[in-house]
N, C-alpha and C positions, 0 to 999 in steps of 0.2 A: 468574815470575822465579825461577830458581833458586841463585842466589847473587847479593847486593847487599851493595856497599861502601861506606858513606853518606861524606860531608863532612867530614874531620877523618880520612880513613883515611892513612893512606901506606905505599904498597908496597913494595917495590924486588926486582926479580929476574927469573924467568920464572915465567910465571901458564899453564897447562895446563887447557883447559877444555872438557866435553863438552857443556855444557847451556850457557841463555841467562846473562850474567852482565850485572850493571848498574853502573858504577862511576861515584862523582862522588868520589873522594878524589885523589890522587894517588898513580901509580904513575911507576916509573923500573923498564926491562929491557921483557923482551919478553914480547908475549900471544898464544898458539896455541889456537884453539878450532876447534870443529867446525860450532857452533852461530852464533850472533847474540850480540854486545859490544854494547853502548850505554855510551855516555858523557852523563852529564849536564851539567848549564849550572854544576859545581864542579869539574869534572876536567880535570887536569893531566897530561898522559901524555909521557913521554918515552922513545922506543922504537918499534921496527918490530913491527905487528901482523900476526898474519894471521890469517881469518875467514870462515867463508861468508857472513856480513852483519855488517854495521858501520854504527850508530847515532850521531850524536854530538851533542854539543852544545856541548861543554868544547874545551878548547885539545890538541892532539893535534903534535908535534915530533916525525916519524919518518917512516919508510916504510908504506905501507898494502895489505896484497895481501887483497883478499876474492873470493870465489871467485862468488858471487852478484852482491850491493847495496851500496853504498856511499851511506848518506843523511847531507851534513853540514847540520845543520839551522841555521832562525833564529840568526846572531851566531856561528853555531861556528868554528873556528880549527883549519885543518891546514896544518902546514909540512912539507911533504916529499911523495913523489912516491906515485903509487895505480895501482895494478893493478884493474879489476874490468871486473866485463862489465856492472853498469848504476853510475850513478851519477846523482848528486841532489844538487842544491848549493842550498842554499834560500836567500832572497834577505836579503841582509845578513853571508853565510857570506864567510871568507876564507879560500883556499885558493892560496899560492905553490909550485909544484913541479910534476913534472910526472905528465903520466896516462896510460896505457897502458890499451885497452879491449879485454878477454882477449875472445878470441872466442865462449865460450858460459858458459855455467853448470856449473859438474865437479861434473857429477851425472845418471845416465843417464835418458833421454828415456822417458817410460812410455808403455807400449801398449795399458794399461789399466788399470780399476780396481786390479783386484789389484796391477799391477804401481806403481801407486800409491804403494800402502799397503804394498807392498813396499819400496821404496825408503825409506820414511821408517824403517823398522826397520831398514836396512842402512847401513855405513858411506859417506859421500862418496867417490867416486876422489878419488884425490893421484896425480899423475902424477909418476913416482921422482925427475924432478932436482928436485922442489919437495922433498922431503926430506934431499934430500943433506945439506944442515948438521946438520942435526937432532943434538943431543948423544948420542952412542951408548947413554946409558940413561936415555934418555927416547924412550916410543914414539912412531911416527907418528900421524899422524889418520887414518890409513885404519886402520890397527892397536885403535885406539881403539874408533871406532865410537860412535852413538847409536842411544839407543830414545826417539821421541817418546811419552808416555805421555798417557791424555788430559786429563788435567791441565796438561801441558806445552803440548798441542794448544790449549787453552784460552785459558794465558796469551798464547802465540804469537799467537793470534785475538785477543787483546783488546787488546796490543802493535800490532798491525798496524792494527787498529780505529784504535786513537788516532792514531798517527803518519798514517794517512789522514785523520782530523777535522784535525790541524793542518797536513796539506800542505792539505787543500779550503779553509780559512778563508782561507788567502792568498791 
């Protein structure tokens, strides 16, 4: 995890992020990442996200576009409508609004190893009308870009590990 915001946080604005972020405080405005948001079972979010994976647990009041996964876990709470091409609603989740399921993953298809581990070094596509709002000096997230490093590789593995132990247990 490369930035956590524990319980007792409060945010308010736009939050701009290249790596995994974990927040259980409350935020108010909006959150642009490249990477993976998780919300825990303390967070309070009021605002339109967008993500290539979305984690929650916490109460979530907005619009959701992630470009992957969409996992609202055990008791979590979203009010407003989701974009994503997989999605996971775990049982006890509430979820009013509506859903849209984008046709793939924005991230090009590898033809191989290399092109693998290619991709994880290069920025996600953003197809141009998903930026069009975008405040003129604040960059896009194709502009952006990520390097998974292996440490981050790690967390990412050990993040998925778990959220796998508690989707099996149900």
């Amino acid at each position: 995890m490369d930035s956590y915001f524990k319980k007792g946080v409060h945010l308010k604005g736009t939050l701009w992020a290249k790596e995994i972020v974990h927040l259980d405080g409350d935020f108010e405005g909006e959150i642009h990442s490249t990477s993976h948001i998780s919300f825990g079972k303390a967070a309070k979010i009021s605002g339109n996200i967008k993500a290539h994976d979305v984690t929650s647990k916490g109460y979530i009041q907005g619009n959701l576009l992630a470009k992957n996964k969409v996992f609202l876990m055990n008791e979590s709470c979203l009010i407003g409508d989701i974009s994503a091409y997989n999605l996971i609603i775990g049982e006890g989740s509430k979820f009013n609004g509506n859903c849209k399921m984008i046709d793939g993953p924005i991230v090009r298809a590898p033809k191989s190893m290399e092109d693998d581990l290619d991709i994880l070094e290069h920025p996600l596509f953003i197809d141009d009308k998903e930026t069009e709002n975008l405040a003129p000096d604040q960059p896009n997230s194709s502009q952006i870009g990520f390097k998974l490093s292996k440490k981050n590789m790690g967390i990412a593995a050990a993040v998925l590990f778990f959220a796998w132990g508690i989707w099996s247990s149900l």
